[in-house]
N, C-alpha and C positions, 0 to 999 in steps of 0.2 A: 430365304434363310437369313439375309441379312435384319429386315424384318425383325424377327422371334431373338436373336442376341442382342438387339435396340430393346424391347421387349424386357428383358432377362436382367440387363443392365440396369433398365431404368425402373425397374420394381425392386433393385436394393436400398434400403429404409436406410436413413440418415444417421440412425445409432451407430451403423456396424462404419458406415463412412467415419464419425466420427472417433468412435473408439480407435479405427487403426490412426487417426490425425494425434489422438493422446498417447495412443501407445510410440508413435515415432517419435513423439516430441518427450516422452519420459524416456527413450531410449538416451532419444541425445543430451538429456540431463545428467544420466547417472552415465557416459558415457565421457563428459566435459569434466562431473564431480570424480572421477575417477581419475582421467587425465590432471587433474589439479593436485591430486594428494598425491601421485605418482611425483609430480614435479615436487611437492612441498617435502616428502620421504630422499628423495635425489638430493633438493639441497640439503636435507640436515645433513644427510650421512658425508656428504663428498666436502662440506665447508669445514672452517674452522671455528671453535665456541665462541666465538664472539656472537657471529652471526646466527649460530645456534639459541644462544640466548636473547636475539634481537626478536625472531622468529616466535621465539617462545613465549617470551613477555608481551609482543604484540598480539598474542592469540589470547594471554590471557586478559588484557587489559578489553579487547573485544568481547568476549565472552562478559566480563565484569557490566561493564556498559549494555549490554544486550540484555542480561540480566536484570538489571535497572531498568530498564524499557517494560521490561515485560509485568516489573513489579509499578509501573505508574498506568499500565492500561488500566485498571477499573476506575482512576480518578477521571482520566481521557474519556471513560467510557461515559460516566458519571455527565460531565461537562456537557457531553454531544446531545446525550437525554434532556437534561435540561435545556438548551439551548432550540433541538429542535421543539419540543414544548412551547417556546418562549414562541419561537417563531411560527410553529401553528397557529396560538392564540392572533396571534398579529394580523394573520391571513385571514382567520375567521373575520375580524374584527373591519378589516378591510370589505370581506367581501361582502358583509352585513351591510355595511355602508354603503354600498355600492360603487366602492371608489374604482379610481383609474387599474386596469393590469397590464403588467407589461410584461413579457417574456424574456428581456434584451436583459435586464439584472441577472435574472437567474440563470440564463445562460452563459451570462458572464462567471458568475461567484461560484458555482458547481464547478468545475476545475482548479478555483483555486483552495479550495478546503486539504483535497488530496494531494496538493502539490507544495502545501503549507507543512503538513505532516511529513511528507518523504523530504522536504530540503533540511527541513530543522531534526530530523533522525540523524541524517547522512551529515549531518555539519559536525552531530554529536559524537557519531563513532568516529569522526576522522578528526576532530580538531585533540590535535598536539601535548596540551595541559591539562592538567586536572582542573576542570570546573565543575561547580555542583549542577547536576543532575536538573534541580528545581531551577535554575536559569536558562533551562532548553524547555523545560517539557512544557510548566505552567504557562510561557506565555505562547507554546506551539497549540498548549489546548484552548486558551482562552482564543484565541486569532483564529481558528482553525472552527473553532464556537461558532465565532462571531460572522464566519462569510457561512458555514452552514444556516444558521438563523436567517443569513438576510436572502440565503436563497432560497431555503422554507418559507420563507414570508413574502417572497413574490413569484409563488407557486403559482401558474397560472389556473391547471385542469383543477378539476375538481378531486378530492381523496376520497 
């Protein structure tokens, strides 16, 4: 008997494993975002308008900037196209040659593309003053180009 429940067990498909793995993890999403507006609704109502408006200005001035992000993605998008282009070319160009490949570049420079993107985001929503937009994002896209290029171009497998 033990048998046939080993059996039973191990013929459930990995969908339904994973669906319940997303449903738990969307539980504790909307679960955390609820607990946060509950806390966010507490303070407005129980403080005084000072803080009311500290709260308030800081939601919008977020929003404002988020919005700005989301109107410079097609340039960012733009940038990443070209660059990996650039860096294809590179590779072909290399592998025609029959030059040296290395794996140790590209394994280095692929983490730092996305982690160029999320520090110069997070600098932008959180730093203090008003600065323009175009002195975070263009040189987050050209930098953020320029390690995906180099780690397209020392792509070792074949595309």
């Amino acid at each position: 008997m033990n048998k046939t429940s080993n059996k039973q067990y191990s013929d459930k498909s990995y969908s339904t494993i994973i669906s319940a793995f997303l449903f738990m993890i969307g539980n504790l999403i909307l679960s955390s975002l609820s607990a946060w507006m509950i806390l966010i609704f507490w303070f407005i109502f129980t403080t005084d308008s000072s803080f009311k408006s500290v709260i308030i200005n800081t939601t919008k001035l977020i929003w404002a900037r988020l919005h700005l992000f989301i109107h410079y993605i097609p340039f960012i998008t733009v940038i990443f196209v070209i660059f990996i282009i650039d860096g294809l070319v590179q590779r072909d160009i290399r592998k025609f040659q029959c030059a040296r490949e290395s794996a140790f570049i590209f394994h280095r420079l692929k983490p730092l593309a996305s982690q160029m993107c999320c520090v110069t985001f997070f600098c932008y929503m959180c730093v203090p003053i008003n600065i323009s937009s175009e002195y975070f994002f263009v040189p987050m896209a050209c930098l953020s180009g320029l390690f995906i290029k180099l780690s397209v171009e020392n792509f070792k497998k074949y595309v």
